[in-house]
C-alpha positions as CSV (number, residue, x, y, z in Angstrom):
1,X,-30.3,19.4,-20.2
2,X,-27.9,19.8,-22.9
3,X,-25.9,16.0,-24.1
4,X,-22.7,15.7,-22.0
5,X,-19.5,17.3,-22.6
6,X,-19.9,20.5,-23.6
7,X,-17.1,22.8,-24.0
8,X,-18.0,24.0,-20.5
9,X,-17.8,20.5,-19.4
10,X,-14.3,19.6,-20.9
11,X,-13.0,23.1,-19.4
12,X,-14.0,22.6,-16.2
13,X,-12.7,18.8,-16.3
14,X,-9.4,20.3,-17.7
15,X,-8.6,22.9,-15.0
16,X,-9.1,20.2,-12.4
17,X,-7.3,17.4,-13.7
18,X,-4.4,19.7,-14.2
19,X,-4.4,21.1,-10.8
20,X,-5.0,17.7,-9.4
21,X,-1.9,16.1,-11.4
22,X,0.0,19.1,-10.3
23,X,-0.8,18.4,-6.9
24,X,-0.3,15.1,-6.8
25,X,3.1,15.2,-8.6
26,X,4.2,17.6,-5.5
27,X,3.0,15.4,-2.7
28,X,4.7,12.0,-4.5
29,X,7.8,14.3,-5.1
30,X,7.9,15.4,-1.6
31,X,7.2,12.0,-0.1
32,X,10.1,10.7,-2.1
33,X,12.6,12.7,-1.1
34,X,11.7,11.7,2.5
35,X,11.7,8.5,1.7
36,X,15.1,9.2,0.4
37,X,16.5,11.3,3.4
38,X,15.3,8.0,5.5
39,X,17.6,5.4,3.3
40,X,20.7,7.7,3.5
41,X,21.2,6.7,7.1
42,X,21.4,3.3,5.6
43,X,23.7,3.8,3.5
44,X,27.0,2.0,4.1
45,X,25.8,-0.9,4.9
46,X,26.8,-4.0,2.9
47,X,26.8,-2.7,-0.7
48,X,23.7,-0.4,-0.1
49,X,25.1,2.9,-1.3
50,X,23.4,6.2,-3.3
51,X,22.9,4.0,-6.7
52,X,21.3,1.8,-4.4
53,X,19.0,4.3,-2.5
54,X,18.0,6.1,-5.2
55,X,16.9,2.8,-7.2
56,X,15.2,1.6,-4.0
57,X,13.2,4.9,-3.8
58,X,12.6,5.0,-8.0
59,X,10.7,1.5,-7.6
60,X,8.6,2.4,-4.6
61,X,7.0,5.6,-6.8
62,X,4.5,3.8,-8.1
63,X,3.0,2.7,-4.5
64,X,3.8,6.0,-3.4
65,X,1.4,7.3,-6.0
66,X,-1.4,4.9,-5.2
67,X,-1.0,6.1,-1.5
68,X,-1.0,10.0,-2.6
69,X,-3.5,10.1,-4.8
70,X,-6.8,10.6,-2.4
71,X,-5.2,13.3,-1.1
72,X,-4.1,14.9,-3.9
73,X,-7.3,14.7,-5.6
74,X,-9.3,16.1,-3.3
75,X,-6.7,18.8,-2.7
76,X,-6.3,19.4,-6.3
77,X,-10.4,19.5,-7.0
78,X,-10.4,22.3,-4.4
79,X,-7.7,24.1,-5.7
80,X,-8.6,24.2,-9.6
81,X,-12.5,24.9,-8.5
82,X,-11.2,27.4,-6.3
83,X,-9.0,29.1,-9.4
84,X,-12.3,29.3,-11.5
85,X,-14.4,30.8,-8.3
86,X,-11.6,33.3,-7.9
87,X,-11.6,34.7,-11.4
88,X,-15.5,34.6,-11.6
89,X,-15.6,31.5,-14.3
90,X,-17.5,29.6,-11.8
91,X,-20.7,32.7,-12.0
92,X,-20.1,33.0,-15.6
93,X,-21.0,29.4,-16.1
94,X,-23.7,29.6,-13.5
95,X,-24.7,32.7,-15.3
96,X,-25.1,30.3,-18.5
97,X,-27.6,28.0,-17.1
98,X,-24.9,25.5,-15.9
99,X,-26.4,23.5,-12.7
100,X,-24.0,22.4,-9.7
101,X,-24.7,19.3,-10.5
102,X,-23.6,19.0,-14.1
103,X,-19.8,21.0,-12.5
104,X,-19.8,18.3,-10.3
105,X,-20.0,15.5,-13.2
106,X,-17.7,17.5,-15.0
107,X,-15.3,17.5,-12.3
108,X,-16.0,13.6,-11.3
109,X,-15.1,12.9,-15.1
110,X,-11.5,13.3,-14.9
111,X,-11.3,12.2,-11.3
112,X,-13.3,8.7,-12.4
113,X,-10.3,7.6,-14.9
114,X,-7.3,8.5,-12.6
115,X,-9.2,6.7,-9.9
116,X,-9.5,3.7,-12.4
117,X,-5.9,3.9,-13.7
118,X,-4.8,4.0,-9.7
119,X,-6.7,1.2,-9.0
120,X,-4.9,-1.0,-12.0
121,X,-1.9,0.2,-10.3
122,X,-2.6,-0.8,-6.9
123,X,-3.0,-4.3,-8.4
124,X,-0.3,-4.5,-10.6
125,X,2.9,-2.4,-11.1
126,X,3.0,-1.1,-7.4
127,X,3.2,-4.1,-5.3
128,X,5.6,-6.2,-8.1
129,X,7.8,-3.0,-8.1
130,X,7.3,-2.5,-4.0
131,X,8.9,-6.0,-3.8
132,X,11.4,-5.4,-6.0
133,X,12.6,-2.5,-4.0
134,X,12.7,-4.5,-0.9
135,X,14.3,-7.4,-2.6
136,X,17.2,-5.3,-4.2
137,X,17.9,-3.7,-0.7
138,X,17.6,-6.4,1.1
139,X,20.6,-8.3,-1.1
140,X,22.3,-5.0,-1.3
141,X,22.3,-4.9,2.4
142,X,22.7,-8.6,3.6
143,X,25.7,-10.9,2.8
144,X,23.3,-13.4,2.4
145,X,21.4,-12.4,-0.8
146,X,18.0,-12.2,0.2
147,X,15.6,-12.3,-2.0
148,X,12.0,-11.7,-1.7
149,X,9.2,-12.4,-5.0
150,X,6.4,-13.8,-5.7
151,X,7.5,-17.4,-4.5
152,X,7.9,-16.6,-1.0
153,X,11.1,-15.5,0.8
154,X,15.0,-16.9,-0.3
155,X,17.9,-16.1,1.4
156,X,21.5,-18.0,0.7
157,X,23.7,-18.5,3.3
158,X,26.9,-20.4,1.7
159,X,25.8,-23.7,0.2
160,X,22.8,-23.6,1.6
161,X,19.3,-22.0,-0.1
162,X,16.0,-21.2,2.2
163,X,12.5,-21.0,0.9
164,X,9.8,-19.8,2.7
165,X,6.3,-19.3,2.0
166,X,5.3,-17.0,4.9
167,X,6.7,-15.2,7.6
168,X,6.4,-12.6,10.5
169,X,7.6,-11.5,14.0
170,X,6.0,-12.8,16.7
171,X,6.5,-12.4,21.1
172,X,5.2,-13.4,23.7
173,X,5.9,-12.1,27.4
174,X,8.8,-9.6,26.4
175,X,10.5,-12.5,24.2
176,X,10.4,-11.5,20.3
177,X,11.7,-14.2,17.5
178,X,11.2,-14.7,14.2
179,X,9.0,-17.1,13.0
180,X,9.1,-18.6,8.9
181,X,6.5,-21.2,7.7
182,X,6.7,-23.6,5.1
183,X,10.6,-23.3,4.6
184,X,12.5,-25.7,2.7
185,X,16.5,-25.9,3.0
186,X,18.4,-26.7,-0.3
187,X,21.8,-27.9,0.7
188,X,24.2,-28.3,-1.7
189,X,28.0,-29.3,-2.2
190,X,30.8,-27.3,-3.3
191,X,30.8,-28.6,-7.0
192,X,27.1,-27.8,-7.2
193,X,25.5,-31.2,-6.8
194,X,22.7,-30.9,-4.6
195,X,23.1,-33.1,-1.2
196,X,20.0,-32.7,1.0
197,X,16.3,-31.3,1.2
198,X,14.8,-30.4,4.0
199,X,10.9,-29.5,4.6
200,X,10.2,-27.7,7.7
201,X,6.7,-26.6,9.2
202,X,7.9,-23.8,11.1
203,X,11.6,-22.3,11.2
204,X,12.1,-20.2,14.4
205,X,14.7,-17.9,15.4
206,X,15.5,-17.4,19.3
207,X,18.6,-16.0,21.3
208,X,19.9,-19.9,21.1
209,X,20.0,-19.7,17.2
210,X,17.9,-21.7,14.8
211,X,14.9,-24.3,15.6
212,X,13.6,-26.2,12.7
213,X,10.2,-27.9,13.8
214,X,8.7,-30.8,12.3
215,X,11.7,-31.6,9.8
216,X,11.9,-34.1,7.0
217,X,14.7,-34.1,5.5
218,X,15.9,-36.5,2.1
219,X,19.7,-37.1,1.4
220,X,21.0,-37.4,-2.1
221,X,23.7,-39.6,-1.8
222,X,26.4,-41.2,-4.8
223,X,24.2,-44.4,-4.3
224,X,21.1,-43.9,-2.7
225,X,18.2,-41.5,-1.0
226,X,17.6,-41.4,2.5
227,X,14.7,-39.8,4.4
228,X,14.8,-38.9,7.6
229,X,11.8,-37.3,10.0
230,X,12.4,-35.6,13.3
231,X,10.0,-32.7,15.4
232,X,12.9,-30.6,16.2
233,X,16.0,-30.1,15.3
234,X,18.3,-27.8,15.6
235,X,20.1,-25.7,12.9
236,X,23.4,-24.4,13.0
237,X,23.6,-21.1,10.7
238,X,24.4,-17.6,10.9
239,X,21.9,-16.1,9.0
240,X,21.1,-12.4,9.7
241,X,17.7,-12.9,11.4
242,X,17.2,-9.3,11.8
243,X,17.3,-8.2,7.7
244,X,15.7,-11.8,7.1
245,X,12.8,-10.0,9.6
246,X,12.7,-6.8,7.3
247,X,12.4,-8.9,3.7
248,X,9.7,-11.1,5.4
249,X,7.8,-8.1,6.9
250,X,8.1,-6.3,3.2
251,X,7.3,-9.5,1.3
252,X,4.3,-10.6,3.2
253,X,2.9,-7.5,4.5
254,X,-0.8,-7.3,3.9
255,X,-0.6,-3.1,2.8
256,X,1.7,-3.9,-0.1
257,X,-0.6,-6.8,-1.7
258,X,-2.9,-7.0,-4.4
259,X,-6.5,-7.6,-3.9
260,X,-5.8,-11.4,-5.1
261,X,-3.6,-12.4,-2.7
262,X,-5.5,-10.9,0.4
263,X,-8.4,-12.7,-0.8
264,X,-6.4,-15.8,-0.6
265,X,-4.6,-14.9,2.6
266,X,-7.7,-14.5,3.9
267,X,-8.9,-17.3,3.1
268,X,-6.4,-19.6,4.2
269,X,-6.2,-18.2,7.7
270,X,-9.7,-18.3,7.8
271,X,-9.8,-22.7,7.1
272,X,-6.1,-23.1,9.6
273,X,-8.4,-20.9,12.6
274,X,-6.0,-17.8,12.2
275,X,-6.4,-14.3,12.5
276,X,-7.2,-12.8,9.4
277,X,-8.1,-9.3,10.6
278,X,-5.2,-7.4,8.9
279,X,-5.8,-9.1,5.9
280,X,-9.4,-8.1,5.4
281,X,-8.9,-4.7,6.9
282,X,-6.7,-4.0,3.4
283,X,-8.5,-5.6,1.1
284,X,-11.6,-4.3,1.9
285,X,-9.7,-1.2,1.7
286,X,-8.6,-2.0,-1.8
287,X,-12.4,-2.6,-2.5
288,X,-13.7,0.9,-1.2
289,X,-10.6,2.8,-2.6
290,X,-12.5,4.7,-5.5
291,X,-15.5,5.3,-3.7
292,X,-13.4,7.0,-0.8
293,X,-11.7,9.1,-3.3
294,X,-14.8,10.0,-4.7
295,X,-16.5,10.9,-2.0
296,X,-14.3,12.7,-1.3
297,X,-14.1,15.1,-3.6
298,X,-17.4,15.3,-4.4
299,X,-17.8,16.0,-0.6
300,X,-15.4,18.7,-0.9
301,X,-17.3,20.3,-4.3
302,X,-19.9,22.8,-2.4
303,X,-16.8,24.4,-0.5
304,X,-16.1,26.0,-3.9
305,X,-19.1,27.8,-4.6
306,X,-19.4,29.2,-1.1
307,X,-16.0,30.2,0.8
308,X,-13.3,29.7,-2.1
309,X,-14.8,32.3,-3.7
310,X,-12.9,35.1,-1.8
311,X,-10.0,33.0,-0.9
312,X,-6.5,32.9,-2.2
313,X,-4.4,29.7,-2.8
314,X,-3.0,29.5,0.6
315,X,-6.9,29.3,2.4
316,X,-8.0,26.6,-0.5
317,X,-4.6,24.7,-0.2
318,X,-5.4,25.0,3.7
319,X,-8.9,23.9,3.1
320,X,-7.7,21.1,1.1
321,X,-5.4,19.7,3.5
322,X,-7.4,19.9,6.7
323,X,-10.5,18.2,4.9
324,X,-8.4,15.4,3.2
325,X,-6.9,14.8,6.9
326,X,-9.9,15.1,8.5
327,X,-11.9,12.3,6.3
328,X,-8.8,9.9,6.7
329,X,-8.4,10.4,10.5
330,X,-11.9,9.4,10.5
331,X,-11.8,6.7,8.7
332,X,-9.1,5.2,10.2
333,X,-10.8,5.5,13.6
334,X,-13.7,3.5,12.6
335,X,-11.2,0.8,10.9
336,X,-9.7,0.3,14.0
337,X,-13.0,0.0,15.9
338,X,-13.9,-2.7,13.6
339,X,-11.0,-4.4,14.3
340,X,-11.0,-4.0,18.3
341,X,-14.8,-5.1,18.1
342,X,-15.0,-7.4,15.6
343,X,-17.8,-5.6,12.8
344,X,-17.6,-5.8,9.4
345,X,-14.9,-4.0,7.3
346,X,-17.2,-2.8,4.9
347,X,-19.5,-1.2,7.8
348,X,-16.4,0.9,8.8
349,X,-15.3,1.7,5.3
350,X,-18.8,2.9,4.3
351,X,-20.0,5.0,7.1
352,X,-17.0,8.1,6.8
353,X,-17.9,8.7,3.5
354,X,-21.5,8.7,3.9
355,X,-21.1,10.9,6.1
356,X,-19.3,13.1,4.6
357,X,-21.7,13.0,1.6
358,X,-24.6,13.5,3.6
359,X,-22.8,16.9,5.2
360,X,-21.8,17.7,1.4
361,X,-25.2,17.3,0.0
362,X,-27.0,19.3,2.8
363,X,-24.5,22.6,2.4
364,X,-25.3,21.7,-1.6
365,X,-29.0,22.1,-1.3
366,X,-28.7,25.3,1.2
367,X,-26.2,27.4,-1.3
368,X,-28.8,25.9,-4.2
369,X,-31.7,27.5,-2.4
């Protein structure tokens, strides 16, 4: 066999990779102007206005992307493999001595560094710019200028600053609140000078207002420091629960974080006896990300040499989307077995796409024979 690339080989790399960024520039496109026809409703509310949406929707693109891309790249290897069956490149090639196998290295070329670049993504600029979005329209929402980065949750209310490290919704026989952990309370005068800390284990909002649980709090007076210590206490403020409830669910939502911090959310439920199902479902999602959209694609590879031959661009774009649907409904089905019976992750990551490349390489060898 002949050193790789070869002209052939870059051409057939080229036609895909266009096609596939084509494709994928059309499905983030669309999904962003969704995404955009979603915020208008919210528009009007505080200081949340078009500038604002439009901003909000700019830095959620590059997460959008990550999301988009196995789909694109399966429907875009389908399309530009169907584009050279269709104008008889694919027989020439064949014709030239060029085996399936060597197409389907030259088509996994391409698909191997935008898999690599979306996996540098998913680690770094999408979730940083993610929370970004959710911070700016949370403080372009809320009065109380919340504020959600890589230090936990703040929200201002007044004179008074809240830090929290964690937080989520819980309920429990038809009651729902909103429970913070680790939250400190910064309290200070109106002259600046700071006048109290408080620690607090949990923070809980009910329909009574504000409970503070195992407090400790430290007054900075003119001429000393007092501590104090109480279990619960309770605290009188009006902050908006409900868009404190959407920064915490956007700050500390296990989908939106990088590999790093679900291994160490992971591992901290995992030594305080917690549930750390959600957290291990994504990153082990974030672990089998390029082998899915490999497999993928190179599932999807003997569809072009057999029945996108004679078909036009609506039956590959057709073909496209029901196989790229069908792989992820699968998957998704076997995630959520693993979660309901307690198997490993990896187990339910592993087995779609086998499958899938088992199918794949038994229709290769029968339209190779």
């Amino acid at each position: 066999m002949m050193p790789f690339p070869k002209i052939h080989d870059l051409y057939a790399a080229r036609t895909v990779a266009v096609t596939v960024l084509l494709t994928w520039m059309v499905l983030v496109g669309l999904d962003a102007v969704l995404a955009g026809v979603q915020e208008i409703k919210h528009m009007g509310d505080g200081d949340y206005g078009f500038v604002s949406v439009v901003t909000y929707v700019a830095y959620t693109v590059p997460r959008r992307a990550y999301v988009m891309f196995p789909t694109a790249a399966v429907i875009g290897t389908l399309m530009g493999l169907g584009q050279l069956a269709a104008t008889t490149e694919l027989t020439a090639l064949r014709a030239l001595g060029v085996s399936r196998r060597r197409l389907s290295l030259s088509v996994a070329a391409p698909l191997v560094l935008l898999t690599l670049a979306m996996m540098l993504n998913g680690e770094t600029l999408a979730p940083g710019a993610q929370r970004s979005a959710d911070a700016m329209k949370s403080a372009a929402r809320s009065r109380d200028m919340i504020v959600a980065q890589y230090s936990g949750l703040w929200a201002r209310e007044g004179n008074t600053f809240l830090n929290a490290t964690s937080g989520q919704e819980r309920s429990d026989k038809g009651d729902t609140w909103l429970e913070l952990n680790g939250v400190r309370l910064f309290e200070f005068d109106d002259d600046g000078r700071l006048e109290s800390i408080a620690d607090a284990g949990v923070a809980e909002h009910r329909a009574s207002g504000w409970l503070l649980r195992d407090v400790r709090r430290v007054y900075f007076e003119p001429r000393q420091v007092t501590a104090t210590s109480i279990v619960e206490e309770r605290w009188e403020s009006q902050l908006d629960a409900a868009a404190l409830a959407a920064s915490a669910g956007s700050a500390f939502r296990p989908r939106y974080m990088p590999a790093r911090d679900l291994a160490e959310g992971i591992e901290y439920r995992r030594r305080n006896r917690l549930d750390a199902s959600e957290f291990e479902e994504h990153y082990w999602g974030r672990w089998f990300y390029p082998f899915n959209v490999l497999a993928l694609c190179l599932a999807a590879i003997p569809f072009a040499f057999g029945s996108l031959r004679s078909g036009g661009l609506g039956r590959r774009l057709f073909i496209g989307i029901v196989f790229a649907l069908g792989f992820w409904l699968l998957q998704a089905q076997a995630v959520k077995l693993a979660a309901v019976y307690r198997f490993d992750y990896r187990l339910a990551y592993t087995v779609p796409p086998t499958v899938m490349l088992v199918v794949s390489w038994l229709l290769f060898r029968r339209r190779s024979g």
